[in-house]
N, C-alpha and C positions, 0 to 999 in steps of 0.2 A: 461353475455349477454344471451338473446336470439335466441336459435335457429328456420329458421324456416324447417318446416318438408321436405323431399325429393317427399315427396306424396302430398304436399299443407298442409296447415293448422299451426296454433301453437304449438308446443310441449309441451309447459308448462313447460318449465325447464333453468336453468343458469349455466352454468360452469361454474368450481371457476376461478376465476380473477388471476392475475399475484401472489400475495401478496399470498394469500389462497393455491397456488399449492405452493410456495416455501416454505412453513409453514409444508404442508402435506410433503415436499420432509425431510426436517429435522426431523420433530416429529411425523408424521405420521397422518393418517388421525383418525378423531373420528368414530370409526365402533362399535354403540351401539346393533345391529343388527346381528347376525349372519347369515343368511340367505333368502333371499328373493323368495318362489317360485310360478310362473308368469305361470298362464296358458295359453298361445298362442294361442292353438285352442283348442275345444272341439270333435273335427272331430278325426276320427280315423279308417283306413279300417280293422281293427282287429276286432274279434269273442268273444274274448276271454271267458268260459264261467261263470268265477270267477267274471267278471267285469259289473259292474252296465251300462255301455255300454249297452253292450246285453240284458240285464232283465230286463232293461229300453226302450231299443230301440224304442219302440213308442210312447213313450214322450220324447225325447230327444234332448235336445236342443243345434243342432250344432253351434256354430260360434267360428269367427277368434277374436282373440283382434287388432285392428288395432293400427296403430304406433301412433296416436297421444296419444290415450288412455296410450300402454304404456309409453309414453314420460311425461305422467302426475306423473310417480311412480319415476320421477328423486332424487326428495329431501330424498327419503325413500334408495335409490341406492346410496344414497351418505353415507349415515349411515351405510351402510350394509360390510358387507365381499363379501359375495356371492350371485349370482343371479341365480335359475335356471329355464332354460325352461322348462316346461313340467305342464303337469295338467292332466286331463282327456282323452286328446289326443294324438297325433303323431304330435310334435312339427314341423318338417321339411315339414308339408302339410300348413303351415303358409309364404306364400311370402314375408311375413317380416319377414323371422327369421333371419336372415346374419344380418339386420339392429339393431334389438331390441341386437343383440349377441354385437355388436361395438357398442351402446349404452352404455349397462352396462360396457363392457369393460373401457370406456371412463368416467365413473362415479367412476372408480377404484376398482371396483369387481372383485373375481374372477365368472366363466361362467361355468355354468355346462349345461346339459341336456340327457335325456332320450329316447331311441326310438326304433320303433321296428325293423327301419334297411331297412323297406321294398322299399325307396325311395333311398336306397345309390346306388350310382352309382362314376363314376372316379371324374365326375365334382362337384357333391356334395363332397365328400371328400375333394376333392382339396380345397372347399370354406372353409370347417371346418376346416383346417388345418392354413390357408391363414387368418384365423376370429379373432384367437387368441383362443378360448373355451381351455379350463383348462380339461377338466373331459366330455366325452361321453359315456353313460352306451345304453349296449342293455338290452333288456328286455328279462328273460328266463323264462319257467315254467319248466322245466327238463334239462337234459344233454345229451341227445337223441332225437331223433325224437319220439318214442312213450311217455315215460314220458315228452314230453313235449305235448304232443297231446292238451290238453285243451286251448291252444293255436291258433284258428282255426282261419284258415285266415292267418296266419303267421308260414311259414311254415321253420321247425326249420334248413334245411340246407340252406334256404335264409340268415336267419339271421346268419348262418356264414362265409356265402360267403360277405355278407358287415362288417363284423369286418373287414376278409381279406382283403377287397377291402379299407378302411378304412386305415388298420395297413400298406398296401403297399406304398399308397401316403404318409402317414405320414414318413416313411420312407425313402421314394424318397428328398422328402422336407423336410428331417432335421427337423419335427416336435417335439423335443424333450418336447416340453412343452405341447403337448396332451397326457391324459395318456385316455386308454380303458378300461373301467368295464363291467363287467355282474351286472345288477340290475336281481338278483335272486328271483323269490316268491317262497316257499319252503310250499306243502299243502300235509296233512296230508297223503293221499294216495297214493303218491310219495314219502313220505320223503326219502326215500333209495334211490332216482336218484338223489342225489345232491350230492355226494357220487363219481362222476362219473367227477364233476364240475372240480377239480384241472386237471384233463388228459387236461380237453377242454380247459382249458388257459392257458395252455403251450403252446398247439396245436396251438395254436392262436393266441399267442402274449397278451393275458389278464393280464391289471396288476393286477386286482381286484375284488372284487368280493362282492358285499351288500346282505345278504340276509335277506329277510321278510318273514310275514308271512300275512297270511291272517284275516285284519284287520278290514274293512268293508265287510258284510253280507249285498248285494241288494236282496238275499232273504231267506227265514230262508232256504232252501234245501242243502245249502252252510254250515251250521256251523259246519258238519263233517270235513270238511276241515281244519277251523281255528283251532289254539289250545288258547284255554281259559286259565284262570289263577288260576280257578279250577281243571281242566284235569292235576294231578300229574301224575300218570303214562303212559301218553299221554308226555307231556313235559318231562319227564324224557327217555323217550326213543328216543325224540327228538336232546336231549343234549347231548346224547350218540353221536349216527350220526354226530351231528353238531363238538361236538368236535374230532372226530377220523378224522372225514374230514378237519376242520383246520389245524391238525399237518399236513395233509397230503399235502395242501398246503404251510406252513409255508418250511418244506422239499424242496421243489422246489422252493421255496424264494417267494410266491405269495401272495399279501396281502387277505385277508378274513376273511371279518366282520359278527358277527350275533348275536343277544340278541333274546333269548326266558322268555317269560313272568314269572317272578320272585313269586312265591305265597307268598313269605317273605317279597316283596317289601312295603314300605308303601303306594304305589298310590297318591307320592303329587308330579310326576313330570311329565315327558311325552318324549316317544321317539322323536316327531316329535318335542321338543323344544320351545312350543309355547312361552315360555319367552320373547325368543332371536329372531323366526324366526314367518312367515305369510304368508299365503297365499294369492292371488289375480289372483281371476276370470278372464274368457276372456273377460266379459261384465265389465269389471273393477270394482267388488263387492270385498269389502277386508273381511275375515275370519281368523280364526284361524291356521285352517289348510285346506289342499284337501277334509278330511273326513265329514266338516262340509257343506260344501258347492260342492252338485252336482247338476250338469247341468240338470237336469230333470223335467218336470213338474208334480211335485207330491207335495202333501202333505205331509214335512218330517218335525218331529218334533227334527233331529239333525239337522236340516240347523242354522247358526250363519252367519249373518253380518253383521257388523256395518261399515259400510257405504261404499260407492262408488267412486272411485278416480276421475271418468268425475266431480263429484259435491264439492267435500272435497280435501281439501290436505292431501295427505294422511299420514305425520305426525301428522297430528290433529285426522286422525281416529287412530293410533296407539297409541296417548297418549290421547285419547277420558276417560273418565270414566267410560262407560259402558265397552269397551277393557279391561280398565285394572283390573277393575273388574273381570272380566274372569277369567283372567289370576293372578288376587291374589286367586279366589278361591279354583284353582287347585293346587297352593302351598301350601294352608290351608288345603286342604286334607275335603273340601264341595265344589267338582266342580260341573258345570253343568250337566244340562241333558245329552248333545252327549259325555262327558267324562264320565258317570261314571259305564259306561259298556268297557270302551274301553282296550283291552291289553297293549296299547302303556302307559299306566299310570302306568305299573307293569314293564318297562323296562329299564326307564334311570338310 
């Protein structure tokens, strides 16, 4: 059937009928999809000055995704594993996050999402907990307040006073099915404050920890930062770090992930998994990934989309032919233009 929206309007989508759930309940659902991630808002009160945010900021174009938009990405959510919120922005400045979060839950996703922490409060926890969400990642640039300084606008013991604030109602509420990550970005200038990471999620209750690196350049001033797939003794000093600091958390039992860019790799695949997973805009524009498609009004000759879910269903944009084109090129090892500079193809 049809739902209709809680806002007004149609949502554009059907739950599966009696017959279809007791199917999925036996044999499980068809999940061709590995991941689905949904930019909410493009809004974001962070500085940060790695992020195209900021060295964009006067072309930048804010908006929310409103519900019905995402209520159009059901049939894509019904294929999927996983849905996460977050894109460009601070997910939780979106008044329909709680809704779009029991959505997918309800499409039989797991829910992730990303954020800087700066809106957490008791009662926001309490929803997140209450929502069902699988996976909430803070966002860190260091493990200190100085090495995290790049950061501006987010100021690094807020963001650990909302894990806390966070890990205690989960706690209180027998939340055992939310786990807490750091979403780590680890730049070259710092690399030895990450280093400092395992202390902080102990301290804190962290079950996890992703780190990246810096993967889009909104302006060439930045490419000291990233580390390229050329930069051998740049990456090799890198992996030192990264790996001394894994045992160190492995040690305290804590999970933490990291791939730094392979120069042996053959570049026919891609971290962000474009195969299996997709991005989609807040103005419901579907792309590859985040990197291809940002929110600004510039002239960028990596932007990629083929097509828009108010217009398309957006399995038909998924299995479009110009799509999968895309994405057989980058398995052939002749991708396109916005891959064939990118680290993320020298990682999976």
């Amino acid at each position: 059937m049809k739902r209709r929206s809680a806002i007004g309007g149609d949502e554009g989508f059907r739950e599966p009928g009696f017959w279809e759930t007791v199917k999925e309940a036996f044999l499980g659902a068809r999940r061709s999809l590995d991941c689905i991630q949904v930019e909410v808002t493009s809004r974001c009160p962070g500085r940060c000055t790695y992020c195209p945010h900021t060295a964009l900021k006067d072309r930048w174009q804010a908006r929310d995704m409103d519900m019905a938009t995402f209520g159009r990405i059901w049939p894509l959510m019904r294929r999927s594993g996983r849905v996460h919120l977050q894109g460009w922005g601070e997910p939780l400045l979106n008044p329909a996050f709680f809704e779009m979060a029991e959505l997918a839950r309800r499409a039989g996703c797991q829910v992730s999402t990303t954020t800087c922490g700066l809106r957490m409060d008791e009662e926001i926890a309490g929803r997140i907990v209450a929502s069902g969400l699988d996976i909430v990642a803070f966002s860190l640039a260091g493990s200190d307040p100085a090495s995290n300084a790049a950061r501006l606008g987010v100021d690094f013991d807020r963001v650990c006073e909302a894990v806390s604030v966070l890990q205690t109602v989960r706690r209180a509420r027998m939340g055992v099915h939310l786990e807490i990550h750091f979403a780590y970005l680890m730049m070259a200038s710092n690399a030895e404050a990450v280093r400092g990471l395992p202390a902080l999620m102990e301290r804190l209750g962290v079950h996890a920890a992703v780190i990246s690196t810096l993967d889009y350049l909104p302006e060439p001033g930045l490419a000291g930062e990233a580390f390229q797939v050329h930069e051998a003794e740049k990456l090799a000093r890198a992996a030192a770090v990264l790996a001394e600091t894994a045992a160190d958390a492995r040690r305290r039992g804590l999970a933490f992930d990291y791939e730094l860019p392979d120069p042996a790799a053959a570049g026919r695949s891609c971290r962000e998994n474009i195969g299996r997973s997709l991005f989609i805009a807040a103005d419901g524009a579907v792309s590859p990934c985040v990197y291809v498609n940002v929110p600004a009004a510039v002239v960028d000759p990596r932007r990629r989309i083929f097509g828009n879910v108010k217009a398309t269903d957006p399995v038909e944009i998924w299995e479009s032919p110009e799509f999968s084109r895309f994405r057989e090129r980058l398995a052939g090892g002749d991708p396109d233009l916005p891959c064939r500079g990118c680290p993320k193809r020298f990682m999976a």
